[in-house]
N, C-alpha and C positions, 0 to 999 in steps of 0.2 A: 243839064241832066247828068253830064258826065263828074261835075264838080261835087253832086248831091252826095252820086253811089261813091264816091271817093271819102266823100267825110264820113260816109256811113260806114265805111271798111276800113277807115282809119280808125273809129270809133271801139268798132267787135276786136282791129288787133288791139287798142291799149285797154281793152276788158279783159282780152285775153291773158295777156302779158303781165296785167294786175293779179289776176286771177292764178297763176303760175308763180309769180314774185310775193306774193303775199306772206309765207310765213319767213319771209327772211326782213320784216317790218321791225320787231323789237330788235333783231341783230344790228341789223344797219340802226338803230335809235342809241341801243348802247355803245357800240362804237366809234359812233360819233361823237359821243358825250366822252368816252374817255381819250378819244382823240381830242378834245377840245381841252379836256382837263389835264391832261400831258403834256401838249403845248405849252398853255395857262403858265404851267411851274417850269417852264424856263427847258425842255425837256427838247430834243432833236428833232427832226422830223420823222427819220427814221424810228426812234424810239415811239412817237407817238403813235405811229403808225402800226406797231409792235402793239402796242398797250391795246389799239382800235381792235386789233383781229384777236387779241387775245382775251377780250370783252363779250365779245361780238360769237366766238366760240364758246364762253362760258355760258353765255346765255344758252346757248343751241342745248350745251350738250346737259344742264341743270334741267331744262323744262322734259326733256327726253329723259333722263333717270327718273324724274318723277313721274313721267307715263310709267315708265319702263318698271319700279319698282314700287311705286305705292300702290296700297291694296284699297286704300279708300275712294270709292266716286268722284268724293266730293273734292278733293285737295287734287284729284288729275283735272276733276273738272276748272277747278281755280286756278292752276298750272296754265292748264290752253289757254283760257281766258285771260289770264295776263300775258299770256302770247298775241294772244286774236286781237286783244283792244287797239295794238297799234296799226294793225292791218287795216280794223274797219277803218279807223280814223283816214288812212293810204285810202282805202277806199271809197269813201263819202270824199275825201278832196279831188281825186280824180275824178269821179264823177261831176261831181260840183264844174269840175273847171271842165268840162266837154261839153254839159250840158246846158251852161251859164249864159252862152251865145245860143242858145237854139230855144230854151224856153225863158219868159219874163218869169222873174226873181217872184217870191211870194214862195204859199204854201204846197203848189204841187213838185217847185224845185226844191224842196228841201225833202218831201216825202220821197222822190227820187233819188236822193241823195244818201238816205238815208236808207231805204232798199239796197242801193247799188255797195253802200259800205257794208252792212248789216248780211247780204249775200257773202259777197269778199273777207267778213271776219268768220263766217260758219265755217267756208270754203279753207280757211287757215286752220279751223280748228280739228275740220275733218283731217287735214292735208298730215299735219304733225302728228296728230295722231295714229295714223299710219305709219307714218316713220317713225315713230315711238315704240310700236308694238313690232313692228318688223326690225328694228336692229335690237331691242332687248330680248326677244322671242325667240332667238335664235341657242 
């Protein structure tokens, strides 16, 4: 009994912690790709590492001027959304990998999977957007 309530509170913290980490998904995606592309060309460690956060802040700070200053729905809406996609993707694999061991494979684990990313990418799109509107708002 003791081992159950424990997977199950391990469970709600790595929902939690998903759910809190999610809009830093494209950041951590671009940084890495230009930490890898840095390297790649022969490039320091230090420098790549340079190159990673300074990728990794462009994105932050591009999708936040386009909350912040476009006047059109649709193109803030497209902004989040290419923010949120990598979240849900974070989303649905964390899930997937918790819930992989606990239900047999087929179509109710991918619909769960698919919930628990799909939550996770709304939850990124709410998240920036608040942080969008409160630091250009100002």
């Amino acid at each position: 009994m003791t081992l159950i309530l424990l997977a199950i509170s391990l469970t709600i913290a790595l929902c939690v912690l998903a759910y809190n980490l999610a809009i830093y998904a494209l950041p951590f995606a671009a940084g890495l790709t230009a930490f890898q592309y840095a390297y790649a060309a022969d490039a320091s460690f230090l420098m790549a590492g340079l190159a990673a956060i300074s990728a990794a802040l462009a994105s932050i700070a591009l999708v936040i001027a386009v909350v912040g200053f476009a006047k059109n729905p649709t193109l803030r809406l497209i902004a989040l959304a290419i923010f949120a996609i990598p979240a849900a993707v974070a989303g649905y694999a964390l899930v997937h990998g918790i819930a992989k061991h606990m239900i047999d494979g087929g179509l109710v684990l991918n619909l769960l999977c698919g919930a628990g990313g799909l939550f996770i990418g709304i939850a990124a799109i709410f998240n920036l957007y608040a942080v969008g509107t409160a630091v250009l708002s100002r």
